[in-house]
PyMOL commands that place a pseudoatom at each C-alpha (Angstrom):
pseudoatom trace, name=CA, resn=UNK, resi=1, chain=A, elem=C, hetatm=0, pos=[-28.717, 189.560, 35.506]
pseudoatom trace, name=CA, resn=UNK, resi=2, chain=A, elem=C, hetatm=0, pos=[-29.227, 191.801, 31.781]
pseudoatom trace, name=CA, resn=UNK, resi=3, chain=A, elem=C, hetatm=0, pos=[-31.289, 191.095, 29.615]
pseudoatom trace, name=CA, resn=UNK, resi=4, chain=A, elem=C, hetatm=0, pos=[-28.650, 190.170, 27.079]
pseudoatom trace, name=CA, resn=UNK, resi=5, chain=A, elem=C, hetatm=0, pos=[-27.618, 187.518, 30.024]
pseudoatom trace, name=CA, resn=UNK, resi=6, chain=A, elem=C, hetatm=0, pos=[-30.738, 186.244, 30.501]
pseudoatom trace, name=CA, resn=UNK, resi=7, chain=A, elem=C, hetatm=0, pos=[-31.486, 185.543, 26.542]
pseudoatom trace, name=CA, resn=UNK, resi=8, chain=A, elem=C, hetatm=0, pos=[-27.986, 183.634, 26.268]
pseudoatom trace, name=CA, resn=UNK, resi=9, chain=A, elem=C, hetatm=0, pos=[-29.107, 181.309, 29.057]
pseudoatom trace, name=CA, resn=UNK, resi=10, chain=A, elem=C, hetatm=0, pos=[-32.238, 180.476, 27.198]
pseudoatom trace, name=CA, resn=UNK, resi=11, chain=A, elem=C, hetatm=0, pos=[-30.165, 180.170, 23.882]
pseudoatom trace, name=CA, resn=UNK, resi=12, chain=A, elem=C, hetatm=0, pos=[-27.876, 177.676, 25.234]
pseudoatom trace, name=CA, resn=UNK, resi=13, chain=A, elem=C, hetatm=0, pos=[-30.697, 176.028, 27.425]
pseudoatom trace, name=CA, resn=UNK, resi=14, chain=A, elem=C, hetatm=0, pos=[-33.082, 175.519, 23.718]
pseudoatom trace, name=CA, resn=UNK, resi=15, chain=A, elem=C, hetatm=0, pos=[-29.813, 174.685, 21.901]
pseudoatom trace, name=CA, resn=UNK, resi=16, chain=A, elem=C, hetatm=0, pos=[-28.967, 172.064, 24.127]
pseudoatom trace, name=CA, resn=UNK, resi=17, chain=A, elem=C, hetatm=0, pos=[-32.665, 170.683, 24.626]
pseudoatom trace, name=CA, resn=UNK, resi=18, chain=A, elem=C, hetatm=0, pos=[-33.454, 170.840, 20.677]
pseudoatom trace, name=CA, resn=UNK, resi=19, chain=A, elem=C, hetatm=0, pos=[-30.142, 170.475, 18.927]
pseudoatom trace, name=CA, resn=UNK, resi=20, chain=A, elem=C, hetatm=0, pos=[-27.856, 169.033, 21.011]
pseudoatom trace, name=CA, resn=UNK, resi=21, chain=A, elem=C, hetatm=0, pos=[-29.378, 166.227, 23.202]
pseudoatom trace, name=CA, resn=UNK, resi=22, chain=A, elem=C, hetatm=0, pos=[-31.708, 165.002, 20.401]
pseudoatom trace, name=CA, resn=UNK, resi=23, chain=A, elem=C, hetatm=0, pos=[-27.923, 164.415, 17.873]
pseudoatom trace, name=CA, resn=UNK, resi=24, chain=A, elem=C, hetatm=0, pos=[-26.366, 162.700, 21.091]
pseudoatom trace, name=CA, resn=UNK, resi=25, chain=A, elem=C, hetatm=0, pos=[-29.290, 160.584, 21.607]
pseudoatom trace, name=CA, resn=UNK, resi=26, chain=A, elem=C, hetatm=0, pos=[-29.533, 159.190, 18.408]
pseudoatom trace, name=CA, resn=UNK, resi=27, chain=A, elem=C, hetatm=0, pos=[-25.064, 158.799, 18.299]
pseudoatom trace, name=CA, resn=UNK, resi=28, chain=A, elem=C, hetatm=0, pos=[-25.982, 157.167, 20.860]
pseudoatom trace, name=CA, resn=UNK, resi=29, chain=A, elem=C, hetatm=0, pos=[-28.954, 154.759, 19.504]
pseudoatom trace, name=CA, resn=UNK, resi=30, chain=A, elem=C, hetatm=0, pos=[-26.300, 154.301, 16.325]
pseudoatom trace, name=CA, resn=UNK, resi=31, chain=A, elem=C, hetatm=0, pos=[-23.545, 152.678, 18.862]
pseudoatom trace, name=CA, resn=UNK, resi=32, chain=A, elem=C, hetatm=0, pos=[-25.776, 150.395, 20.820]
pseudoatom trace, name=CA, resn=UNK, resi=33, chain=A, elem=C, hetatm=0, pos=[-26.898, 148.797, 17.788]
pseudoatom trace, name=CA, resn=UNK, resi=34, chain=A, elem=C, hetatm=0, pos=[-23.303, 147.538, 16.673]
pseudoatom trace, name=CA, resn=UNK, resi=35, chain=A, elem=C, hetatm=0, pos=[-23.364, 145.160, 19.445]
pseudoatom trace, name=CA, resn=UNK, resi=36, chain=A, elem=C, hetatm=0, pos=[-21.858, 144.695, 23.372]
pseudoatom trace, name=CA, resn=UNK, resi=37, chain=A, elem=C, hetatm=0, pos=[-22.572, 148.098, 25.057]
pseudoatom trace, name=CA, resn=UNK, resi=38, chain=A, elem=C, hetatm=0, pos=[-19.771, 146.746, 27.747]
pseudoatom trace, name=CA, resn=UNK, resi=39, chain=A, elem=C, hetatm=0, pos=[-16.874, 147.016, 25.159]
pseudoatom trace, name=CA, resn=UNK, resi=40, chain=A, elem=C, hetatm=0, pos=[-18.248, 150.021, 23.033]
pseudoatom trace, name=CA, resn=UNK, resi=41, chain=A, elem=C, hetatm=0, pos=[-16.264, 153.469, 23.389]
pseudoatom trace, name=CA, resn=UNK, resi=42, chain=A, elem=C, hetatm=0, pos=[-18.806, 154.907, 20.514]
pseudoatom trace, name=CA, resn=UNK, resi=43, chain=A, elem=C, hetatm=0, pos=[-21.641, 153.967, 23.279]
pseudoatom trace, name=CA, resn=UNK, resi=44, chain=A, elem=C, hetatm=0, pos=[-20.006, 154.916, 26.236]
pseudoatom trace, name=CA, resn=UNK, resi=45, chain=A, elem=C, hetatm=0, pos=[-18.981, 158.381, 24.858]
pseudoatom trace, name=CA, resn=UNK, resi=46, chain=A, elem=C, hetatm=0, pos=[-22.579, 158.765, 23.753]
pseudoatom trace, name=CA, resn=UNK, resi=47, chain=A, elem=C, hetatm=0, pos=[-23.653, 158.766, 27.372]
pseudoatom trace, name=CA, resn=UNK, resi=48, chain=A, elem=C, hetatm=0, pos=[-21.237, 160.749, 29.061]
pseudoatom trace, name=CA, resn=UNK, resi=49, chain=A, elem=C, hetatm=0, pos=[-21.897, 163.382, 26.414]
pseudoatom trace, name=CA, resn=UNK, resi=50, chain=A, elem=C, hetatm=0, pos=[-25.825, 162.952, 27.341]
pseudoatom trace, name=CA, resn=UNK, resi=51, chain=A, elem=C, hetatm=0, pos=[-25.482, 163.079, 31.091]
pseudoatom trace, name=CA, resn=UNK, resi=52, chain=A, elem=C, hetatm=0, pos=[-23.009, 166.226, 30.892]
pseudoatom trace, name=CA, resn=UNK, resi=53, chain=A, elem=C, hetatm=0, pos=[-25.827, 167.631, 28.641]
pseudoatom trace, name=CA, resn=UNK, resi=54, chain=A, elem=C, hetatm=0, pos=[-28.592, 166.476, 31.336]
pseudoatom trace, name=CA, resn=UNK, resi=55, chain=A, elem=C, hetatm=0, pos=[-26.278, 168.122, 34.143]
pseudoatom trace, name=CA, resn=UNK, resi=56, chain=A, elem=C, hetatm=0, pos=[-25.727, 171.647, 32.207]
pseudoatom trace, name=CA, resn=UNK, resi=57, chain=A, elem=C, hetatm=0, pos=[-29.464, 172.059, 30.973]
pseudoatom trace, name=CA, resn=UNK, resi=58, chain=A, elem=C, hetatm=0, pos=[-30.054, 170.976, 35.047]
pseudoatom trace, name=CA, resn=UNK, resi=59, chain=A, elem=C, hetatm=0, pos=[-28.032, 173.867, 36.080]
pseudoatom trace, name=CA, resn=UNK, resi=60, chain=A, elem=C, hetatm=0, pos=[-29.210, 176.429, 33.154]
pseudoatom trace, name=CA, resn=UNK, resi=61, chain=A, elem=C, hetatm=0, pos=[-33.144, 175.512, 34.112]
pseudoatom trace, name=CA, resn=UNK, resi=62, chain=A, elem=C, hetatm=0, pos=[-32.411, 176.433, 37.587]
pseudoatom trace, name=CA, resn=UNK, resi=63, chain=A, elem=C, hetatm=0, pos=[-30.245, 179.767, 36.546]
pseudoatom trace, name=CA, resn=UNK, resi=64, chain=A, elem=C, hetatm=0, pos=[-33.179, 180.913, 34.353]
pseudoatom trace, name=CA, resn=UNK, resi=65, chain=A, elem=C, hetatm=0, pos=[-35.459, 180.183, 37.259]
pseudoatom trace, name=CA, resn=UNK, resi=66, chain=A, elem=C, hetatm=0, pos=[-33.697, 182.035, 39.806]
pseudoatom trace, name=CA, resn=UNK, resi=67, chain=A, elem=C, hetatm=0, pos=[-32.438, 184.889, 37.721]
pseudoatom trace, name=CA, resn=UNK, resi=68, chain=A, elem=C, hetatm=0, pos=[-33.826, 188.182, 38.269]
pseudoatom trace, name=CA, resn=UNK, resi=69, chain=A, elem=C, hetatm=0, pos=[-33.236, 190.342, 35.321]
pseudoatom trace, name=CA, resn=UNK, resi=70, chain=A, elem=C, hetatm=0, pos=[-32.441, 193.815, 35.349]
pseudoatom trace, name=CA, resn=UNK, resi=71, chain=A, elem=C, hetatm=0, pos=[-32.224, 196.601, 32.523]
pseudoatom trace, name=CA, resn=UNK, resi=72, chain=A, elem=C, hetatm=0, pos=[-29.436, 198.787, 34.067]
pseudoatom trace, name=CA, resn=UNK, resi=73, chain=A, elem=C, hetatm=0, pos=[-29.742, 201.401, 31.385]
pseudoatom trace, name=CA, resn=UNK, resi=74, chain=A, elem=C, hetatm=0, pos=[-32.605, 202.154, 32.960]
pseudoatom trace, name=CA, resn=UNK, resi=75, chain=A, elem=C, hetatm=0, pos=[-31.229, 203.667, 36.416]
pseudoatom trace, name=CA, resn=UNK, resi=76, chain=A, elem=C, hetatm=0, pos=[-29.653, 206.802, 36.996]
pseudoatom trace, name=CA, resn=UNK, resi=77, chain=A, elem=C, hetatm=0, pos=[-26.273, 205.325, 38.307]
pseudoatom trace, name=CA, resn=UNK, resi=78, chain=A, elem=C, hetatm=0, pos=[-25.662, 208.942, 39.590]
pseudoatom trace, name=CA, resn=UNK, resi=79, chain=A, elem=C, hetatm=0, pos=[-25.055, 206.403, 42.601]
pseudoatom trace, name=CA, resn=UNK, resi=80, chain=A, elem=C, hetatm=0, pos=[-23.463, 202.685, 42.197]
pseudoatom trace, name=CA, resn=UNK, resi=81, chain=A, elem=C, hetatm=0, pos=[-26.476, 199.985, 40.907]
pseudoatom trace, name=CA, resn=UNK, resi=82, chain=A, elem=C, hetatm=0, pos=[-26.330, 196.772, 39.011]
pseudoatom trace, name=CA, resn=UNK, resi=83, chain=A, elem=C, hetatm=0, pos=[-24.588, 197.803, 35.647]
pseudoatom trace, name=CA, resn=UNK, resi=84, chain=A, elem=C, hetatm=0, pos=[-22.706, 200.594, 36.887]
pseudoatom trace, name=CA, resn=UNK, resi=85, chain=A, elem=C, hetatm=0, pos=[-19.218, 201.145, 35.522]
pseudoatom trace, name=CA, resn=UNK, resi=86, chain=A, elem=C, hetatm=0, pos=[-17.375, 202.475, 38.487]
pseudoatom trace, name=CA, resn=UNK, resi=87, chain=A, elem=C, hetatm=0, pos=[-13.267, 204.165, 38.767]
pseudoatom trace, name=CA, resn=UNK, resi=88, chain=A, elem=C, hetatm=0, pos=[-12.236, 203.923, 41.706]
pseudoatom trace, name=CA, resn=UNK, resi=89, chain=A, elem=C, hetatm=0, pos=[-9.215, 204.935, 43.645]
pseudoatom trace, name=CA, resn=UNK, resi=90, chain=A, elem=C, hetatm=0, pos=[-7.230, 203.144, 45.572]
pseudoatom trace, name=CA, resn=UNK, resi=91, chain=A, elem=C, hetatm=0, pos=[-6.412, 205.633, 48.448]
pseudoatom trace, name=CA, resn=UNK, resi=92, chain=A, elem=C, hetatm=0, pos=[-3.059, 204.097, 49.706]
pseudoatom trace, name=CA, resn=UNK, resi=93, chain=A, elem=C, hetatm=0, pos=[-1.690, 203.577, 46.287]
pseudoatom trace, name=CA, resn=UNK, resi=94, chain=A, elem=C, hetatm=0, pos=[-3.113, 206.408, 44.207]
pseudoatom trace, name=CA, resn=UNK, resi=95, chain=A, elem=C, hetatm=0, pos=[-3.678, 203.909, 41.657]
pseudoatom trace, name=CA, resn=UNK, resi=96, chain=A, elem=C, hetatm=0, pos=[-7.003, 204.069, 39.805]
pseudoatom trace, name=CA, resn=UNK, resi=97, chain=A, elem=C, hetatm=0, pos=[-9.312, 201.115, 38.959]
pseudoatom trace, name=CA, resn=UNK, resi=98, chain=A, elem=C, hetatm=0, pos=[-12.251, 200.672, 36.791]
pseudoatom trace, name=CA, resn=UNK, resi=99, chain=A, elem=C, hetatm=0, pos=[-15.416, 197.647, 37.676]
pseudoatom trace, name=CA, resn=UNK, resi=100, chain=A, elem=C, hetatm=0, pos=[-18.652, 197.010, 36.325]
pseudoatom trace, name=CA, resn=UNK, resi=101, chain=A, elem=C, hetatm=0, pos=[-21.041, 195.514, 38.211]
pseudoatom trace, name=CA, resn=UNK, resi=102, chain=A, elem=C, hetatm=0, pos=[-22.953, 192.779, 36.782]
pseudoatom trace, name=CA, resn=UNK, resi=103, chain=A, elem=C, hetatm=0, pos=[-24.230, 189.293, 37.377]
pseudoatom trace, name=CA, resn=UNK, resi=104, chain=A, elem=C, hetatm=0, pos=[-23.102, 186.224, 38.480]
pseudoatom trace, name=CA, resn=UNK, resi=105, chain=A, elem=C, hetatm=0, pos=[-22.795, 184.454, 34.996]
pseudoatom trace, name=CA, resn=UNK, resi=106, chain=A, elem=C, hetatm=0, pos=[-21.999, 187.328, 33.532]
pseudoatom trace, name=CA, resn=UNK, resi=107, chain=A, elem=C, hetatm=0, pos=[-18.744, 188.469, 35.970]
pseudoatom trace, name=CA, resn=UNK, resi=108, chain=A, elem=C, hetatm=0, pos=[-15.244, 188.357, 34.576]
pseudoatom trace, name=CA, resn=UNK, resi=109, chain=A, elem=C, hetatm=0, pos=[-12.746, 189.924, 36.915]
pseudoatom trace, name=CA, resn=UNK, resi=110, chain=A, elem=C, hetatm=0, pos=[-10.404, 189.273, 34.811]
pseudoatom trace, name=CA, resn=UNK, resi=111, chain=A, elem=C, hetatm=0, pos=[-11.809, 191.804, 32.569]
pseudoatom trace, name=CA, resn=UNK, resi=112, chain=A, elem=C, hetatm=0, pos=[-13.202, 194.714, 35.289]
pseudoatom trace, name=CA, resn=UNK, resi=113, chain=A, elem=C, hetatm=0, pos=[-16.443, 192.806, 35.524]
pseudoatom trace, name=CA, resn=UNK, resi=114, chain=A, elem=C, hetatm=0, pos=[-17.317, 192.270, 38.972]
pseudoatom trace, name=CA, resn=UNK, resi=115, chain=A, elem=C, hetatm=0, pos=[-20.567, 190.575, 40.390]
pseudoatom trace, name=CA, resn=UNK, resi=116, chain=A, elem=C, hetatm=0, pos=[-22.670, 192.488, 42.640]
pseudoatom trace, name=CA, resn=UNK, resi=117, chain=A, elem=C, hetatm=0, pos=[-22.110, 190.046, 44.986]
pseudoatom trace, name=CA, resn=UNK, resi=118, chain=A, elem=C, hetatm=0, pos=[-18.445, 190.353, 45.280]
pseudoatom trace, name=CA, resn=UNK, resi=119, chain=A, elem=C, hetatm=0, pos=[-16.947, 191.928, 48.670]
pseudoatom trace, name=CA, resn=UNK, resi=120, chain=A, elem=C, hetatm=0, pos=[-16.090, 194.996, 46.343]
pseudoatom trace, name=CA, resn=UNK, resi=121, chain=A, elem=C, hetatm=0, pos=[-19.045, 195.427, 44.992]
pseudoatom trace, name=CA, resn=UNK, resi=122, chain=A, elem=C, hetatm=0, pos=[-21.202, 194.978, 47.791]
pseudoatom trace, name=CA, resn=UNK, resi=123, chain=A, elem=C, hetatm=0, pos=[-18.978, 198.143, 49.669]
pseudoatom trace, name=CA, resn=UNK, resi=124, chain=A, elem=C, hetatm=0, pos=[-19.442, 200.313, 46.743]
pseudoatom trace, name=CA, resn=UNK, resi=125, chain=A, elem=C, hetatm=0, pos=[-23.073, 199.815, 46.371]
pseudoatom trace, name=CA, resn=UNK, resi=126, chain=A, elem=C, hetatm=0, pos=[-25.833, 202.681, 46.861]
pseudoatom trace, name=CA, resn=UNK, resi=127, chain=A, elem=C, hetatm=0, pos=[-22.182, 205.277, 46.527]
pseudoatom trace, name=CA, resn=UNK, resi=128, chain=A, elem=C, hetatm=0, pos=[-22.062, 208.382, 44.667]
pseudoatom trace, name=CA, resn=UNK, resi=129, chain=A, elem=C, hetatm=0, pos=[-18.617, 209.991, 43.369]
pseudoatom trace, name=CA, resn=UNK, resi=130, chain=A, elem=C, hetatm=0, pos=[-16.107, 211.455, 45.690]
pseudoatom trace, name=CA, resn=UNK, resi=131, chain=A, elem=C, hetatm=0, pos=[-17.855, 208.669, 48.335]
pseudoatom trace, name=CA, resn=UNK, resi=132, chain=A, elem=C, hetatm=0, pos=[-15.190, 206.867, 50.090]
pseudoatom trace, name=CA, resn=UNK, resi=133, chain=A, elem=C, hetatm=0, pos=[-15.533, 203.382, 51.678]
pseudoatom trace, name=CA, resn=UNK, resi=134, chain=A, elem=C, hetatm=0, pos=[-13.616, 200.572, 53.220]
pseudoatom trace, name=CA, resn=UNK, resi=135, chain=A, elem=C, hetatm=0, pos=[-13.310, 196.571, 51.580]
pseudoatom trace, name=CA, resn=UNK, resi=136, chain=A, elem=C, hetatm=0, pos=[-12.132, 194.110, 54.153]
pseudoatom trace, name=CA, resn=UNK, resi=137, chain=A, elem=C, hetatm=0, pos=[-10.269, 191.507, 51.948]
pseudoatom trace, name=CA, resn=UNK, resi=138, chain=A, elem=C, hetatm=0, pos=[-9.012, 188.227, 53.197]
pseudoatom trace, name=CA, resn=UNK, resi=139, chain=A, elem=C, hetatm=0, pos=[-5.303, 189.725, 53.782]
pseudoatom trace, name=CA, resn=UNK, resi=140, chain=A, elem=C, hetatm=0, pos=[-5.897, 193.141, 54.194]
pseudoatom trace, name=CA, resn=UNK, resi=141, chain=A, elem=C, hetatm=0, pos=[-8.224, 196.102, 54.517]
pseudoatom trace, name=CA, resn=UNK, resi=142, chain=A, elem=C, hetatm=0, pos=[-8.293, 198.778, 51.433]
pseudoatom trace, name=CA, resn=UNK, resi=143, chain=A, elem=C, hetatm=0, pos=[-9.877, 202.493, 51.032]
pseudoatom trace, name=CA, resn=UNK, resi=144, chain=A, elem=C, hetatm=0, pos=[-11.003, 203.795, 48.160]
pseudoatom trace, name=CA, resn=UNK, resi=145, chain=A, elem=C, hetatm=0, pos=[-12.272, 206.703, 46.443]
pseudoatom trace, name=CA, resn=UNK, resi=146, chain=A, elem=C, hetatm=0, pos=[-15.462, 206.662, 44.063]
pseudoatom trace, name=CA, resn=UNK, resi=147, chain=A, elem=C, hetatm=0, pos=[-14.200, 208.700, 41.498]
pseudoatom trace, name=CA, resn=UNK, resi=148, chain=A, elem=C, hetatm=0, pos=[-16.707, 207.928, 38.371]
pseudoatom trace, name=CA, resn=UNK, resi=149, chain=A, elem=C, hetatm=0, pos=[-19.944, 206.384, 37.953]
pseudoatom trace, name=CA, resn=UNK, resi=150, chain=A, elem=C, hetatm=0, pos=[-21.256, 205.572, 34.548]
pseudoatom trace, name=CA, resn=UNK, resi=151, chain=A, elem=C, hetatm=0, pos=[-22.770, 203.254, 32.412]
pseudoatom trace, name=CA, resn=UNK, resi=152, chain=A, elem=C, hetatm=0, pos=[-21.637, 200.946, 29.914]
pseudoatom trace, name=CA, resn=UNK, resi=153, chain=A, elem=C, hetatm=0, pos=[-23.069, 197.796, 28.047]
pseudoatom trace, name=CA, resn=UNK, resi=154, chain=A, elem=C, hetatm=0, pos=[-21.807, 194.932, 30.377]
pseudoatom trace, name=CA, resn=UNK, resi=155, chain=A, elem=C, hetatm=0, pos=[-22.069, 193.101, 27.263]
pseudoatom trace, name=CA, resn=UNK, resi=156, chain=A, elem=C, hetatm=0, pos=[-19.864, 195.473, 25.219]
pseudoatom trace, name=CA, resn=UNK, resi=157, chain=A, elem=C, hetatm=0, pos=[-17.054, 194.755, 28.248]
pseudoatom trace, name=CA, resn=UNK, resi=158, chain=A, elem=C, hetatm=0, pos=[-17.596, 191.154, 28.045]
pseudoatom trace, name=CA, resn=UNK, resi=159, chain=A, elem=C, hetatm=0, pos=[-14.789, 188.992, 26.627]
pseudoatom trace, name=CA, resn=UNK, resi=160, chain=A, elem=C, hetatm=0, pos=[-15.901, 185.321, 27.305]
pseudoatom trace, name=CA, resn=UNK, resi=161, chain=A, elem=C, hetatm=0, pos=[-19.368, 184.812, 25.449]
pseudoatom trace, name=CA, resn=UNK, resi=162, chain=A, elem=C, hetatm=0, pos=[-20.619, 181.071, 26.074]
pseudoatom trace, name=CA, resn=UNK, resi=163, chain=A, elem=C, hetatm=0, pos=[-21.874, 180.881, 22.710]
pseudoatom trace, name=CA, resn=UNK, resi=164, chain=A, elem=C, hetatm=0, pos=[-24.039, 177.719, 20.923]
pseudoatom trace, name=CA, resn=UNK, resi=165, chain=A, elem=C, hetatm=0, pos=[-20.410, 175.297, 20.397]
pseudoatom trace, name=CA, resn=UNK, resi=166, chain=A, elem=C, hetatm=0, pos=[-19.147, 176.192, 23.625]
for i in range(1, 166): cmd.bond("trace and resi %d" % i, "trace and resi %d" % (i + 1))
show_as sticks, trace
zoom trace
C-alpha cells in the first residue's frame, strides 16, 4: 500500500477510536438511563452503531498491521511495479487501456486502478514496454501489448476517498 493509503487507515482508525466510539458510547449511556433497555430504539441504535464501530476499527487494526507500505515514486517503473501506470493494448481488439497498480484498499477498477493482486496485474508485473503477455480470465484468454509505463500519484487517480464521515 502508499503511503498516502497507509496514513488514511490510521486517520480513520484514531477517528473512530477517539471521536467516534467515545460520542456513541456516551449516546449510548444517555438512552439507558431513560429507562427499559428492552423497548428503547435510542439504546438499541446506540449499540449497533458501537459494535459496527468495534467491527471496522477490528478490520482497520488488522489492515494497518498487515500492510506493507511502499513509496512507488521511488522505483524506476522502466518495468511494471506497485504504482505503475500502465497502457496497454489489447492485441485482438486494437483497443488501448490504461491501469495503475496499487493496493488492495486503495483499487478502484472502476476508475483504472487495479490491485497488484488482480489476474491483470499479476501478468503484467516485472514487464517493460513493447512486452507482450497473456491474462487467462474466467471466460476467455486475452493478449496484450505493454505499450507505456509511467508513474502517476495513485492518489491523484483516486475517486472514492473514505474520508473521517464516511
Amino acid at each position: 500500500m502508499s503511503i498516502e493509503g497507509y496514513d488514511l487507515l490510521i486517520e480513520e482508525f484514531r477517528f473512530l477510536l477517539e471521536v467516534e466510539k467515545p460520542k456513541v458510547a456516551e449516546e449510548k449511556l444517555v438512552a439507558a438511563a431513560l429507562g427499559d433497555r428492552s423497548e428503547n430504539a435510542d439504546y438499541q441504535a446506540a449499540k449497533e452503531k458501537l459494535r459496527f464501530i468495534d467491527k471496522r476499527l477490528f478490520y482497520l487494526n488488522s489492515m494497518i498491521q498487515k500492510s506493507q507500505i511502499i513509496d512507488p515514486s521511488r522505483l524506476s517503473h522502466e518495468r511494471v511495479s506497485f504504482g505503475s501506470s500502465v497502457k496497454i493494448l489489447n492485441l485482438e481488439t486494437d483497443e488501448e487501456e490504461s491501469y495503475t497498480l496499487c493496493g488492495v484498499l486503495e483499487s478502484e477498477p472502476e476508475n483504472g486502478l487495479i490491485s497488484v493482486h488482480s489476474p491483470l496485474a499479476r501478468a503484467m508485473m516485472g514487464k517493460a514496454v513493447e512486452d507482450e503477455f497473456k491474462v487467462q480470465l474466467p471466460l476467455m484468454k486475452k493478449e496484450y501489448e505493454i505499450v507505456e509505463i509511467s508513474y502517476k500519484n495513485i492518489f491523484s487517480l483516486k475517486k472514492n476517498i473514505r474520508t473521517k464521515s464516511r
